[in-house]
C-alpha positions as CSV (number, residue, x, y, z in Angstrom):
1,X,13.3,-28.8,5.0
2,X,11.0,-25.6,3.5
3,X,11.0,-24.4,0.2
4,X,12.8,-21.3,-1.0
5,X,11.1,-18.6,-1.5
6,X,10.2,-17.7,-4.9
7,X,9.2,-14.4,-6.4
8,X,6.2,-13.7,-9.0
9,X,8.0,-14.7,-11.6
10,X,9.3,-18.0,-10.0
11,X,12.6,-17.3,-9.3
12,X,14.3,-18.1,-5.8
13,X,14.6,-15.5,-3.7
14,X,17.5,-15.1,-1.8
15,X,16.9,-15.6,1.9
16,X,15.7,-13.2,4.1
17,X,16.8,-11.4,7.0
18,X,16.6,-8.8,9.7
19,X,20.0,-7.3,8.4
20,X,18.8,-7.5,4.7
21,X,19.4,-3.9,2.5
22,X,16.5,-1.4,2.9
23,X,14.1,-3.2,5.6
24,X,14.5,-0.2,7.8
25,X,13.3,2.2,4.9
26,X,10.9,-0.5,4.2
27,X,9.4,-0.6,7.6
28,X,9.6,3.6,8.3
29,X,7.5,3.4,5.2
30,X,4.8,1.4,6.7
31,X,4.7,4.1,9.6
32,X,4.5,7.0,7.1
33,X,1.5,5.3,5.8
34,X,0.2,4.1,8.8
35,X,0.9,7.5,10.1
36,X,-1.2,9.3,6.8
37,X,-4.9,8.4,8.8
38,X,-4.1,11.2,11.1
39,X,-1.6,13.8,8.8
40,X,-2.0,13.0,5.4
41,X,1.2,14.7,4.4
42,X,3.0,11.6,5.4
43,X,1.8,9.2,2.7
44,X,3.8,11.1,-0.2
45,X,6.7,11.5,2.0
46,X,5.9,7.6,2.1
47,X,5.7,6.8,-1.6
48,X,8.6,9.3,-2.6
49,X,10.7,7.8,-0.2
50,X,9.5,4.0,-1.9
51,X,10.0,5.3,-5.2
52,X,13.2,6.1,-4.3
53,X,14.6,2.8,-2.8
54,X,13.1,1.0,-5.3
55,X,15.5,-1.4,-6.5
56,X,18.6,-0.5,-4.0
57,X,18.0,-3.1,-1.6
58,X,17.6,-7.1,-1.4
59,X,14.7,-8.9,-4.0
60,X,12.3,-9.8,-1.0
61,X,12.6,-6.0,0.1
62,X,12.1,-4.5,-3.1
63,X,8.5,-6.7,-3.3
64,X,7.4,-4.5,0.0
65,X,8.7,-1.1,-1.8
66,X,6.7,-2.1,-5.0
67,X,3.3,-3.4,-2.7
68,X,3.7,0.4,-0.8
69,X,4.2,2.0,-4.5
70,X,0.9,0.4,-5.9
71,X,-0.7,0.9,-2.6
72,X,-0.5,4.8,-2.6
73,X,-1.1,4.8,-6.6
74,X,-4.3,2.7,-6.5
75,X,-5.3,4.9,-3.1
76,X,-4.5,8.3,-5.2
77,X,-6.7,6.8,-8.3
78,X,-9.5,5.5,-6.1
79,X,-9.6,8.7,-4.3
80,X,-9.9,10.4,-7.3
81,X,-12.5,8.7,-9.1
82,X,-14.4,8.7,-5.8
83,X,-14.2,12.5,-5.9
84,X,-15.7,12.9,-9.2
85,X,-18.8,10.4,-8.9
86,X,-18.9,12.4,-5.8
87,X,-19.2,15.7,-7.9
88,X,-21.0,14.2,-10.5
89,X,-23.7,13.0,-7.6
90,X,-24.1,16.8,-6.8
91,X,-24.4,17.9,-10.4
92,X,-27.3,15.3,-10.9
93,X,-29.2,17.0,-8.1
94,X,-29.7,13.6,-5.8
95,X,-30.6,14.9,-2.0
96,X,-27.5,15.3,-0.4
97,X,-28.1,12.4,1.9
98,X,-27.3,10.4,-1.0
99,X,-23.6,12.1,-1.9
100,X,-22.2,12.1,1.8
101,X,-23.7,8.2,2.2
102,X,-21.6,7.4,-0.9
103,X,-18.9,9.8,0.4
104,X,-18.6,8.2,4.1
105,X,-19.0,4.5,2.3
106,X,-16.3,5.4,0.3
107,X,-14.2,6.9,3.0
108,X,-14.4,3.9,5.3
109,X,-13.8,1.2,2.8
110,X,-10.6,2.9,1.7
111,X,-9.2,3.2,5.4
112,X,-10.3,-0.2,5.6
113,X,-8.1,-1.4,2.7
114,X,-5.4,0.5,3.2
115,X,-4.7,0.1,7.1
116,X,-5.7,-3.9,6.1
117,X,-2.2,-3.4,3.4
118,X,0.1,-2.1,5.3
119,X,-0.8,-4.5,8.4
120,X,-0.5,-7.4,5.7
121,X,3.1,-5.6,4.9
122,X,3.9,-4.7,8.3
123,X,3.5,-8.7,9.2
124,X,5.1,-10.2,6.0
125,X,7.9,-7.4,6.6
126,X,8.7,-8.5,10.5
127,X,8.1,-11.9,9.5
128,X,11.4,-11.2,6.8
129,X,8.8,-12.5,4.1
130,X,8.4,-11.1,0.8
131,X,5.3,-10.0,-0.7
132,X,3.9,-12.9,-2.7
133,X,2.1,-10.5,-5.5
134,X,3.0,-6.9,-4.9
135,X,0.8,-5.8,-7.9
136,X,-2.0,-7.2,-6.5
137,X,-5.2,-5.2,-5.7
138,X,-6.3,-6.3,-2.5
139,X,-3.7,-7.6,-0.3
140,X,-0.9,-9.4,-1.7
């Protein structure tokens, strides 16, 4: 006999299925994201549409829509400290080698992470597993 799944806070988590309230929003929200490397217009879509289901569907659901929340928040804040050190670079005068290296590093790593999250939530999703720590900064 497994264990029942428990949530951060170690309560039981009611079990898990394909039919379960908001997995289909759940999993179009993984293909918004996953669909944001070629159109970035579909990761807001994405994160509006988690924000908005937030909380309407089962317990083990609601731990994807808060892991796709945080994703595109710590994304967004990334993004935009990246683009400042990348200003600030061009405002110290460093050869421009330097700032596109740092800009391409950056850019990579971040595709990196973020196609790595949703595959991790894409898994844990079809799997009808909840996310163990949705707050987490790398992958759960």
């Amino acid at each position: 006999m497994t264990p029942s799944p428990r949530d951060p806070t170690g309560n039981r988590i009611a079990a898990a299925d394909k039919d379960a309230p908001g997995r289909g929003a759940a999993i179009i929200i993984y293909g918004l994201y996953l669909g944001a490397i070629m159109s970035v217009v579909t990761l807001p879509l994405g994160a509006l549409l988690a924000h908005y289901k937030l909380g309407r569907g089962a317990a083990w659901i609601d731990s994807h829509l808060r892991f796709q929340v945080v994703t595109f928040w710590l994304l967004l804040l990334a993004s935009a400290a990246a683009v400042g050190l990348w200003q600030l670079l061009g405002r110290l005068a460093v050869p421009p080698l330097t700032a596109w290296t740092f800009g391409y590093l950056y850019i990579t790593a971040a595709v990196a992470w973020f196609i790595g999250r949703c595959g991790v939530g894409v898994h844990r999703l079809t799997g009808n597993k909840p996310i163990a720590r949705p707050h987490s900064l790398l992958f759960g």
